[in-house]
C-alpha positions as CSV (number, residue, x, y, z in Angstrom):
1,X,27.5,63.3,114.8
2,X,29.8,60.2,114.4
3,X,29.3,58.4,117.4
4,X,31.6,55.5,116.3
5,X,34.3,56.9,118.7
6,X,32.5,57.4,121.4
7,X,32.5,55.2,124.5
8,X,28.9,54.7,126.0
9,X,28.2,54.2,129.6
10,X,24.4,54.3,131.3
11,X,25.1,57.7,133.0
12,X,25.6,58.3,136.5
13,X,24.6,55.9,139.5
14,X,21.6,57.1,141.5
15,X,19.0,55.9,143.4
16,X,15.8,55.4,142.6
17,X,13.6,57.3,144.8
18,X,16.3,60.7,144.2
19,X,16.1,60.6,140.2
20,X,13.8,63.8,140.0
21,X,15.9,66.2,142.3
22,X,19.7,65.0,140.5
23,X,18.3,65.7,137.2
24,X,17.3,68.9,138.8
25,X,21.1,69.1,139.8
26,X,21.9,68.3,136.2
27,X,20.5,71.0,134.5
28,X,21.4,73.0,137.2
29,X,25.0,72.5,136.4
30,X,24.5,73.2,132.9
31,X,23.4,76.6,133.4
32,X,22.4,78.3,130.3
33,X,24.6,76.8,127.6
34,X,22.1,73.2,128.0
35,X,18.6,73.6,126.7
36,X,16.3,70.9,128.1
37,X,14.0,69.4,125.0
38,X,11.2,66.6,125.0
39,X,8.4,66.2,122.8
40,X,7.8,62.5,123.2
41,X,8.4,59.9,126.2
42,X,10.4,56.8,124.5
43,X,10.3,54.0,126.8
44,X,12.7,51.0,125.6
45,X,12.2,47.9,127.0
46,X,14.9,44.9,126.4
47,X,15.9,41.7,128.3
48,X,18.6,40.9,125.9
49,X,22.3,41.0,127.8
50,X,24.3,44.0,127.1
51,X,21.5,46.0,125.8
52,X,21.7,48.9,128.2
53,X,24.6,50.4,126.4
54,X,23.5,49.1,123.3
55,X,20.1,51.2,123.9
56,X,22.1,54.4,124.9
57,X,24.1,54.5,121.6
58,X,20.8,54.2,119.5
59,X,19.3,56.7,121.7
60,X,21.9,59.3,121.6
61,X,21.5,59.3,117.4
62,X,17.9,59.0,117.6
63,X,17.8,62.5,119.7
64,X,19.6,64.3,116.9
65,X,16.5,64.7,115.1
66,X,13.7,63.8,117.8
67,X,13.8,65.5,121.5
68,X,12.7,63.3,124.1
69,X,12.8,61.7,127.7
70,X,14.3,58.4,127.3
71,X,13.5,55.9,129.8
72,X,16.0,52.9,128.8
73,X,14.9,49.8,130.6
74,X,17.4,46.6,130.7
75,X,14.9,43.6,132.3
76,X,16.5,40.1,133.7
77,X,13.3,38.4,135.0
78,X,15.1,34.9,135.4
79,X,17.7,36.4,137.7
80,X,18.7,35.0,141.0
81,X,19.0,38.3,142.8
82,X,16.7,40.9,142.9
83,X,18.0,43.9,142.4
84,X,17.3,47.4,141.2
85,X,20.0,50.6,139.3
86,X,19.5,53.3,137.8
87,X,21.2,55.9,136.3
88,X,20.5,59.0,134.5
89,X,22.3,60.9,131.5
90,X,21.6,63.8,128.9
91,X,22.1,63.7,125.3
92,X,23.3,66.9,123.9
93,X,23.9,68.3,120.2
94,X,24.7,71.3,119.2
95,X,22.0,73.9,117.7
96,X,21.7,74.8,113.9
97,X,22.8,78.1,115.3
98,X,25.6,76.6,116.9
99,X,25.4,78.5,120.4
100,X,23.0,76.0,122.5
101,X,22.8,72.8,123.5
102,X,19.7,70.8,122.8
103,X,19.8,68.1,125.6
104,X,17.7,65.5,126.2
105,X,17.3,63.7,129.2
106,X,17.5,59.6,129.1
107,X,16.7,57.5,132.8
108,X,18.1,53.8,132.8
109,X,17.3,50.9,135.2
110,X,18.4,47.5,135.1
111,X,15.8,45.4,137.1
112,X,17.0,41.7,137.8
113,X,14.5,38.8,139.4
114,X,11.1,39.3,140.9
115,X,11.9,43.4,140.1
116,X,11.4,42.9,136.8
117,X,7.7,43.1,137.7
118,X,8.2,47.1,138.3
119,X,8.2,47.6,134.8
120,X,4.9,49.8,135.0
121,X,5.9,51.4,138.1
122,X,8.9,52.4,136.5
123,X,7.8,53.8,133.6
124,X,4.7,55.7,134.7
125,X,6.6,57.2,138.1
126,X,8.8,58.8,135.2
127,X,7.0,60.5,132.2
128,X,7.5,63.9,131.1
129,X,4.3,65.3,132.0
130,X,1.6,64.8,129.8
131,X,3.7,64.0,126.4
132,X,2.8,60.8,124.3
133,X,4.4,57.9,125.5
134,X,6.4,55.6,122.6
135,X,7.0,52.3,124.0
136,X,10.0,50.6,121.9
137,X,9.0,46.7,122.9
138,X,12.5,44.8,122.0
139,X,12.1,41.0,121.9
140,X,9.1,38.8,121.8
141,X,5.7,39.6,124.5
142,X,5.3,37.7,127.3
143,X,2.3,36.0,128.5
144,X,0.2,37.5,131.2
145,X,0.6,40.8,129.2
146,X,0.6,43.5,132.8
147,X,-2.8,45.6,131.7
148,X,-1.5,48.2,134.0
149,X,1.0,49.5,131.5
150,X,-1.0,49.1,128.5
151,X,-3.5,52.1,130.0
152,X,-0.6,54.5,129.3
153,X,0.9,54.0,126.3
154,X,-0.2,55.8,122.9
155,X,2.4,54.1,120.2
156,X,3.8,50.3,120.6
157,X,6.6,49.8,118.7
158,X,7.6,46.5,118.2
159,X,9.7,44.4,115.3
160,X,7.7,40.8,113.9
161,X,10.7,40.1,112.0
162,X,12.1,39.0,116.3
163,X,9.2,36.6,116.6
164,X,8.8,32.6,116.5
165,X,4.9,33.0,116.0
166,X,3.8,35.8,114.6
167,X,0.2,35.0,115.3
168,X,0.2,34.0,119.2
169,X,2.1,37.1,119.6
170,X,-0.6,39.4,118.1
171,X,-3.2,38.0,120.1
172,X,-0.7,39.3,122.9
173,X,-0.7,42.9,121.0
174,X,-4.8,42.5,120.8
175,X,-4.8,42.0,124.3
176,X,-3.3,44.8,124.9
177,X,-5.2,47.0,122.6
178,X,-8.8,45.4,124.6
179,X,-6.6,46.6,127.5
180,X,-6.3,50.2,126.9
181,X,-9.4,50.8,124.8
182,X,-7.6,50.2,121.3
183,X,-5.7,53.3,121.7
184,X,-2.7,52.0,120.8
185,X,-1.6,52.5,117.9
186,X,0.6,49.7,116.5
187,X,4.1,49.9,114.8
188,X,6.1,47.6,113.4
189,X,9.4,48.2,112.3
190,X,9.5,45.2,110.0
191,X,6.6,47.1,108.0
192,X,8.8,49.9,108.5
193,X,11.8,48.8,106.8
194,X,9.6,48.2,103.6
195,X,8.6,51.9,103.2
196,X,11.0,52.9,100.5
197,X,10.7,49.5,98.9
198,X,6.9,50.1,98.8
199,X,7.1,53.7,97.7
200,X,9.1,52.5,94.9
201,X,6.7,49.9,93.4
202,X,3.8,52.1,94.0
203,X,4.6,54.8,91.6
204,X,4.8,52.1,88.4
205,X,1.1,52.5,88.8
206,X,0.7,56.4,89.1
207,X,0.1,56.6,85.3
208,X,-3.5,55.8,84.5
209,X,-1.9,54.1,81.6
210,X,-0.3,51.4,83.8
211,X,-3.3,50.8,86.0
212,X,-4.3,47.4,83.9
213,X,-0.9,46.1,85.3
214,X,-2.5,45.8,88.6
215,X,-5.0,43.7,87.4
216,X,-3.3,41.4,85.3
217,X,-0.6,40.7,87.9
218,X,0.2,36.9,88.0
219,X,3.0,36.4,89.5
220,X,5.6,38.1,92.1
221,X,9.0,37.3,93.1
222,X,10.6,38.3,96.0
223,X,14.5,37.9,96.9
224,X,15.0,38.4,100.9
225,X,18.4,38.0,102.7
226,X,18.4,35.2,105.5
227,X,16.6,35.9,108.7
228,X,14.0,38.0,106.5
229,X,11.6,36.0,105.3
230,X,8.6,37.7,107.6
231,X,9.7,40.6,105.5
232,X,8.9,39.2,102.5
233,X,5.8,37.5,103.4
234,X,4.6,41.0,104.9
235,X,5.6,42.6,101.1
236,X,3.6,39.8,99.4
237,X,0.8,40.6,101.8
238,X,1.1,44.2,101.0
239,X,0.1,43.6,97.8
240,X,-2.8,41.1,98.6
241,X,-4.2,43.9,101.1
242,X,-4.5,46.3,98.8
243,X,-5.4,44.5,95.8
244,X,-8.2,42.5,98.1
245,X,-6.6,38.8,97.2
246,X,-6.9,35.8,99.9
247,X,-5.0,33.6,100.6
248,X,-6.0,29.9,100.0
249,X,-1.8,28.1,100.1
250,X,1.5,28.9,101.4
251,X,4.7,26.5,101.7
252,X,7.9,28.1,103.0
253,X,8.7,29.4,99.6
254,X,5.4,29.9,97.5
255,X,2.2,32.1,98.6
256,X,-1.0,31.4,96.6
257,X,-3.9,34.0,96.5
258,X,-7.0,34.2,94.7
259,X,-8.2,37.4,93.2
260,X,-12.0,38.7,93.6
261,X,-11.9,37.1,89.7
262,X,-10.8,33.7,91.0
263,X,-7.7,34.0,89.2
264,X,-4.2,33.2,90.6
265,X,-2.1,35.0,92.1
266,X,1.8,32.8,93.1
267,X,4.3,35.1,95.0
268,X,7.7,33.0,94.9
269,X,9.9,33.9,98.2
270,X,13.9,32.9,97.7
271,X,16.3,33.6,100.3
272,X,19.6,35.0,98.7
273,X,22.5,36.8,100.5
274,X,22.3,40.4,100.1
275,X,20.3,43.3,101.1
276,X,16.5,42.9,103.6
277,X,14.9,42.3,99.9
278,X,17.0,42.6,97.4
279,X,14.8,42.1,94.2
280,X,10.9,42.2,93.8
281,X,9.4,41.6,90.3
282,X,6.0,41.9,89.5
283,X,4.8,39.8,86.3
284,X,1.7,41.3,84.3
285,X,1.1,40.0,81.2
286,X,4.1,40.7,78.9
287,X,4.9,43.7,81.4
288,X,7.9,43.1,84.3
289,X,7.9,45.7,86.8
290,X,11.4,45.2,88.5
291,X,13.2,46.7,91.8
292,X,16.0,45.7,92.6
293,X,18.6,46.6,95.5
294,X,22.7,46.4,95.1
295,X,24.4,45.4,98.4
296,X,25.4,48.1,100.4
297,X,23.9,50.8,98.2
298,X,21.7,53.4,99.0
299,X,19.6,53.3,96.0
300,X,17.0,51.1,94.5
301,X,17.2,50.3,90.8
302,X,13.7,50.8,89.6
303,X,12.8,49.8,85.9
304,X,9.6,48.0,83.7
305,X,10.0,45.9,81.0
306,X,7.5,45.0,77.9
307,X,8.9,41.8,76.1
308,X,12.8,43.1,75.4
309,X,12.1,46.6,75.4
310,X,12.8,48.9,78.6
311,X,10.1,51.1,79.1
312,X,11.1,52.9,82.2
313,X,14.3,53.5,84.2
314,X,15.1,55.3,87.4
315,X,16.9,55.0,91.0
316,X,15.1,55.7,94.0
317,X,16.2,55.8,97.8
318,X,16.5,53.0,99.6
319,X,15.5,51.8,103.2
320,X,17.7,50.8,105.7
321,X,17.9,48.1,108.4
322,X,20.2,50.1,111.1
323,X,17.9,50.7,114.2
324,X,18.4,54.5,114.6
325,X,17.0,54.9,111.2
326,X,14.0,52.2,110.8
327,X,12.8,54.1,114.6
328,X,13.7,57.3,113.2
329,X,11.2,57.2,110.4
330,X,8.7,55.5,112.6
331,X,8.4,58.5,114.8
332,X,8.8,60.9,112.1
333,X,4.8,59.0,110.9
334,X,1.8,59.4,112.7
335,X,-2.0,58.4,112.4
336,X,-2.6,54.4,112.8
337,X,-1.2,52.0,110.1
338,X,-4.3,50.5,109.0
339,X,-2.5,49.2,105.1
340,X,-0.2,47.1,107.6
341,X,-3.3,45.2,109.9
342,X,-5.3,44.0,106.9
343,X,-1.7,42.9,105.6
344,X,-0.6,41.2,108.3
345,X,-4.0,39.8,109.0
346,X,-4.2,37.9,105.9
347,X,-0.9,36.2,106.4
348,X,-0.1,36.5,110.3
349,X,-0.8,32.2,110.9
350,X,2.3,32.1,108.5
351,X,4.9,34.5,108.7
């Protein structure tokens, strides 16, 4: 659906204690043509200004492919008036057989000043029955972190690439982990937006004849566009995680790690315009292993070297940084993402 054309409002005014019987009316009105969907509650949470309608266009593509109840929540805690609005709204698309509606239902409050506070109110007075609860956490975490919302939710999606310090705001995350019981499960869309990128470096080594690469790997080099250098610090990581190297030196643009040999490992971060990363090179002995990705292309040029000599050439698909697709593929994955912990563990202090 191209929803560049489309003009984007929160839905229609209602008040908050009559929300359940006018969506009743809603679907009422839509008679059989509408089909009500949900698998999932996704709860957004933002206190950046204008992102209501922001929210509601990202929402509206996002239920093309994933049926939920949205509960779109636009916070202004520093507000002089206390205030509460809400608004409800369905999303519909067409079926593939092209007779039904597939709706899904999306609730919006704006809460300004002390309501702010009813954030766990809110969103537990309003979930779909007993479906899993996604809460999209836009922004950095404040401190006291409520432990009465925590209890509820089963996937916390947030994005480190937002953060000033990475590591006070994971002791935030832990605390609400402790809070409900570590059943949380943790997502982070800066991890997310690597997947293709990882993907593609990860299959140099599917030959057993390229697994003494991985060993002799001395050097990395990663080229990240400004504003992402927690990317590339959680792509360096990547690779210490899994090949069990420590960290023991970072400036701003050179990690050192140690392998379980004692040899060293540099990873080299330069900030260049272009794409999120736009180049990665591993350097193993006389080998290059090289992925590279044009601006504004869709594809990621994948190739090793040995000395002069091409060894290997291919193009791959490439991530993207729009919203609707990095949350996309984060609910399309389940199960926790233990790779991504003991990565951002190791470098978390500097990212």
């Amino acid at each position: 659906m191209n929803t560049a054309a489309k003009t984007f409002t929160a839905g229609m005014p209602v008040e908050v204690a009559k929300i359940e019987g006018e969506l009743k009316k809603l679907w009422d009105q839509g008679g059989e043509v509408m089909t009500r969907a949900s698998l999932i509650n996704l709860a957004v949470y933002s206190e950046a200004p204008g992102s209501l309608l922001r929210n509601t266009q990202v929402i509206s593509e996002i239920t093309e492919d994933h049926a939920c109840r949205a509960i779109v929540i636009s916070a202004e805690p520093d507000a002089a008036e206390d205030r509460v609005e809400a608004w409800i709204s369905a999303h519909c698309h067409v079926s593939r057989a092209g007779k039904k509606q597939i709706c899904s239902e999306q609730l919006s409050f704006s809460l300004r000043g002390s309501f702010a506070k009813l954030l766990p109110n809110i969103v537990f007075s309003h979930l779909d029955s007993d479906l899993p609860l996604y809460l999209w956490w836009q922004g950095e975490f404040q401190d006291p972190m409520d432990p009465q919302l925590w209890s509820w939710v089963d996937r916390l999606v947030y994005d480190s690439r937002d953060w000033r310090d990475c590591d006070a705001q994971m002791r935030l995350v832990e605390t609400a982990q402790n809070e409900a019981k570590q059943r949380i499960v943790l997502c982070d869309l800066n991890w997310t937006r690597l997947v293709q990128l990882r993907l593609a470096i990860a299959q140099f080594f599917d030959p057993p004849a390229t697994h003494q690469c991985i060993t002799d790997i001395s050097r990395l080099e990663i080229d990240y566009a400004p504003g992402f250098r927690s990317t590339a610090v959680l792509l360096a990581a990547w690779f210490a995680a899994q090949l069990q190297w420590q960290l023991v030196d970072t400036r701003f643009a050179q990690l050192r790690f140690a392998k379980p040999s004692g040899e060293a490992v540099e990873a080299a971060l330069t900030e260049r315009d272009g794409e999120v990363i736009s180049r990665c090179v591993l350097f193993s002995g006389r080998t290059e292993l090289r992925v590279s990705h044009a601006p504004d292309a869709d594809l990621l040029d994948v190739s090793a070297h040995s000395g002069s000599q091409q060894r290997m050439h291919q193009l791959m698909p490439a991530g993207s940084d729009e919203p609707v697709r990095l949350m996309s593929e984060e609910l399309m994955r389940g199960g926790p993402h233990h790779v991504y912990l003991r990565a951002l563990n190791l470098v978390r202090k500097f990212a």
